[in-house]
N, C-alpha and C positions, 0 to 999 in steps of 0.2 A: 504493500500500500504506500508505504514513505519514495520508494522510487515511483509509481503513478503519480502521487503528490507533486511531484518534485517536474516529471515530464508533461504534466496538466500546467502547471506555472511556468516550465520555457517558453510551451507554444505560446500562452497566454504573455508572457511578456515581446516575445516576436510579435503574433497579432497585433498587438498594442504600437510598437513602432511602426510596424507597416501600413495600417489603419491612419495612422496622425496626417499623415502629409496628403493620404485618401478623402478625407473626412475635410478638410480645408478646401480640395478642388471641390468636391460632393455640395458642399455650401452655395461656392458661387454657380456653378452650374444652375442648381437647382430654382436660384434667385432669378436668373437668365432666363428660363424656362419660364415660370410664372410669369414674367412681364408679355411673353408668349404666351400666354393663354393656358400652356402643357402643364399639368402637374401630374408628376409620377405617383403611383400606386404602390401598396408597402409590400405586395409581393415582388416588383421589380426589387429594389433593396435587401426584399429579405436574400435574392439569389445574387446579388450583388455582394451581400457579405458571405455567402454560401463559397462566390468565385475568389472572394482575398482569405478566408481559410484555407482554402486547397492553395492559393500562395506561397500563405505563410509555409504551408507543408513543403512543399516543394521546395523553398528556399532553406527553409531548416533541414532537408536530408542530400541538398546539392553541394551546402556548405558555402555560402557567397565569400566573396570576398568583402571588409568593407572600410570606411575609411582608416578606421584603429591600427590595421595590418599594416599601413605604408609606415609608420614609427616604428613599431614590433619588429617589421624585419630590415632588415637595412638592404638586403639585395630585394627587388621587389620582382624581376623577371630571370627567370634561369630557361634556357633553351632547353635541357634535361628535361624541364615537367611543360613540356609541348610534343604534344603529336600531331601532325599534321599529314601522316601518312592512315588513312582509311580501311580498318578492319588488322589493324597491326598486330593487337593481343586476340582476335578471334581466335586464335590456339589454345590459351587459354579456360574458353568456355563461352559461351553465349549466354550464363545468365546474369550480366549485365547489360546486356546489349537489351535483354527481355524486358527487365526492369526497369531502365532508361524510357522504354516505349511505354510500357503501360503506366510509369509517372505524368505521360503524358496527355494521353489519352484522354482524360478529365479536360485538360485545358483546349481543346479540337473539340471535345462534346460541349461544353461548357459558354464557350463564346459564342456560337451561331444561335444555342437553345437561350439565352439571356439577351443578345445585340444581333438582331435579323441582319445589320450589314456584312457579319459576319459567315455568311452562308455561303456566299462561293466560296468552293476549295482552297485557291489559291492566296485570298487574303487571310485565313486560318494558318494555311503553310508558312507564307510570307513571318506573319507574326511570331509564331510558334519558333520560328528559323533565329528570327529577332532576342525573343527573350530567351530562349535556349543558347547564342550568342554572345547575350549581357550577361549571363550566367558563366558560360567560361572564360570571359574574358577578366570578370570579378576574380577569379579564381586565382589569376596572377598575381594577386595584392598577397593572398594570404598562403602559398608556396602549393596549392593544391595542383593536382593534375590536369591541367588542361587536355581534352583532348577530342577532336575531329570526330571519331565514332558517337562521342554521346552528344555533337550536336548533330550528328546525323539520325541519331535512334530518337533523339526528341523530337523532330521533325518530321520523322516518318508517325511516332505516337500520335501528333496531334492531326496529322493527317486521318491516322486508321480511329480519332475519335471524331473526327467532320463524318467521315462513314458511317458510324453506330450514331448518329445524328442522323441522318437521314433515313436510317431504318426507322427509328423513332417518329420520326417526323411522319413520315407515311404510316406507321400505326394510328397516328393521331393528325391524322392531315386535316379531317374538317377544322375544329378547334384551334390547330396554330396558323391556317388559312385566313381565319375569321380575325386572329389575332395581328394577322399580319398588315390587314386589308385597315386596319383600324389605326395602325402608327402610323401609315403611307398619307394617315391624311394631315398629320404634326406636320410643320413645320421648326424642326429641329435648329437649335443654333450650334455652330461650331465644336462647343463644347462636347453639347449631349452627343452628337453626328459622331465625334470619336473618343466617347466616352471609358469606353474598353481599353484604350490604348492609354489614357490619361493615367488611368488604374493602376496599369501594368508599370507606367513610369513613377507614379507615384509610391506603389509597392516597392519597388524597388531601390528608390530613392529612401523611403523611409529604413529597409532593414539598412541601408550602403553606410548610414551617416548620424544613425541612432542608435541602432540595435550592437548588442556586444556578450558575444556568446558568451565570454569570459565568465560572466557574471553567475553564470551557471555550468 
């Protein structure tokens, strides 16, 4: 129980920092909207916090890099913890290559069922590619391993989760039809339009420059 205790209050303090810098764009967006006419519903938000826990997860088992690490280590880049040759350790085994993918898979399923602009394929890809990216490239700060296969297996994740999306979707096509046919008629500002993305940088931002594993 005292270790549950103990990994209920990391994630809870990760949350908390990744949330902060969330929760400030969330603000004005929402103030923008309103002068629009649009006011969001609390089950949008509630899947809105639904997507920055699976964040924080993902950043807490990827291991970021964040601001703290450039002091801590005095070499910040070593070419040794880079790979940028493609399936180098599949000798190894393949079940990291499995678990990098279905890490991802939530965030592929996640964006297009929460933000409709997220529906064609390739902006899911695109993104996924992006923050799986921001992710090892953080990685340099704090001496982790960089490496090419797991932004390729995240990006293929969030692909084969846009697919288990659209099975979904067709299970439930009239419903999210109905739903969809009903946002086309918002007049979105800037903000809300790439609201997803906002998120993603603001999660980010918040564990990069707040959070501090140490402390646990």
């Amino acid at each position: 129980m005292a270790i549950i205790a103990v990994l209920f209050k990391a994630i809870l303090y990760e949350y908390l920092c990744l949330v902060s810098f969330c929760i400030v764009f969330q603000v004005v967006m929402v103030v923008q909207e309103r002068k629009r006419g649009h006011r969001y519903d609390i089950k949008h938000f509630t899947w809105v916090y639904i997507f920055l826990l699976y964040l924080t997860l993902v950043l807490g088992l990827t291991g970021i890099g964040n601001i703290r690490d450039i002091v801590r280590y005095s070499a910040m880049i070593s070419l040794n913890e880079i790979n940028l040759l493609p399936f180098h350790s599949i000798s190894e085994g393949i079940a990291t290559y499995i678990e990098n993918i279905i890490l991802f898979m939530p965030f592929g399923f996640l964006l297009p069922l929460i933000w409709r602009q997220f529906q064609p394929p390739w902006k899911v890809i695109c993104t996924g590619l992006l923050f799986s990216g921001a992710i090892e490239l953080s990685q340099l700060f704090n001496r982790r391993y960089t490496d090419i296969d797991d932004l390729i297996m995240n990006t293929l994740g969030a692909f084969l989760g846009w697919a288990l999306f659209c099975v979904f979707q067709k299970l439930f096509h009239a419903k999210m039809r109905k739903r969809t046919e009903n946002l086309e008629q918002v007049n979105f500002s800037f903000l809300a339009r790439h609201e997803a993305c906002f998120y993603l940088i603001c999660a980010f931002l918040g564990v990069f420059f707040i959070y501090d594993p140490l402390l646990f």
